[in-house]
Structure formats: C-alpha cells, structure tokens
C-alpha angles and dihedrals in degrees: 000000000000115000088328119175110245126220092259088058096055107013098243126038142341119288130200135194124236087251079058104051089048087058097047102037098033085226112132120231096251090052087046081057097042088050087051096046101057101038097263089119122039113247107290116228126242140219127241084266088060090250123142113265114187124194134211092263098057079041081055095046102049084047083067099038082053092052084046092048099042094050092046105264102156115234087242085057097040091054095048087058092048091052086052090049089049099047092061140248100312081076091065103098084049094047082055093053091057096046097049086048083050101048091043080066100042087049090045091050088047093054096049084055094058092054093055098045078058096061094038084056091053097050083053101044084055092050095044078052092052088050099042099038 
C-alpha cells in the first residue's frame, strides 16, 4: 500500500491517510465523506491531531463498495449490505441473498451487452463487405 505506516511505526496496524486512501481507491475525498456521512463507511478513526486515519480493513472494504458501485449496485442497497456486515455473522444468509439479487443483474446486464456488440460486429462485418466487395 502506498506510504503506509507499518506495525513497527504505530504499534498495531497499518494507517493511511485520506490522500492515501484516494491513491490507492480512486474514490475521491468528497465521495470518502459522503460515504461516511451517510453510513456507507464505517467511522473512520482519527489521530491525536483530529485527522482521518483509514485501516486496511476500511481500505478492504472500499475496495468492495467500489466492486458494488462500478457494477450498478444502488447506495440504498449498498447500505443495506453495510448494516448486514456490521450486525455480525448471523446476517450472512441475508448478505447472500443480496449478492446473488445483485449478480443475476450484472449478469443480465452482461448479457444485454453481448447482444449489442453482436450487432455492432455485424454492422461492421457488412461494412468491411461494402468496402471489400
């Protein structure tokens, strides 16, 4: 991870700072906040200087929020998922349930692309034929 501090530097686990955690999610620090805000991220912890101070494990878990976002899983649904994740293993069957809802639609939508590159191939397999022929 980018200049992370090690265990050695501050006795537990690595720490990044929010410029960090920009780097290394692609998430920009309004967005961090607005996760934040609104319960998407867990609260992040601070240093004694009152500065934002993110884990591995909130590093871990934007890297899922970003595989949820990028593949169309709406914020109501991702913070249903989060409240789930949060309220401890007995949620699992229910978090499933989620996950296997939302990869019926990315398939779905996956499969809807695949129909349309075909039909984009086709259009330019007949215009390979106009110029060839």
């Amino acid at each position: 991870m980018l200049g992370a501090m090690t265990e050695q530097a501050t006795g537990h686990r690595n720490v990044y700072t929010p410029g960090q955690v920009v780097d290394e999610t692609g998430f920009s620090l309004d967005t961090l906040r607005y996760y934040e805000r609104i319960g998407l991220l867990a609260p992040v912890g601070r240093n004694a200087a009152g500065q934002r101070r993110f884990t591995d494990d909130d590093i871990g878990w934007l890297a899922m929020v970003r595989c949820l976002r990028d593949t169309g899983m709406s914020i109501s649904q991702m913070l249903r998922f989060a409240e789930l994740t949060r309220a401890g293993d007995h949620t699992v069957p229910d978090r499933i349930a989620i996950l296997e809802a939302h990869d019926r639609r990315v398939e779905q939508e996956i499969a809807g692309l695949r129909e349309k590159q075909a039909a984009i191939q086709h259009k330019i397999d007949y215009y390979r034929s106009v110029v060839v022929g």
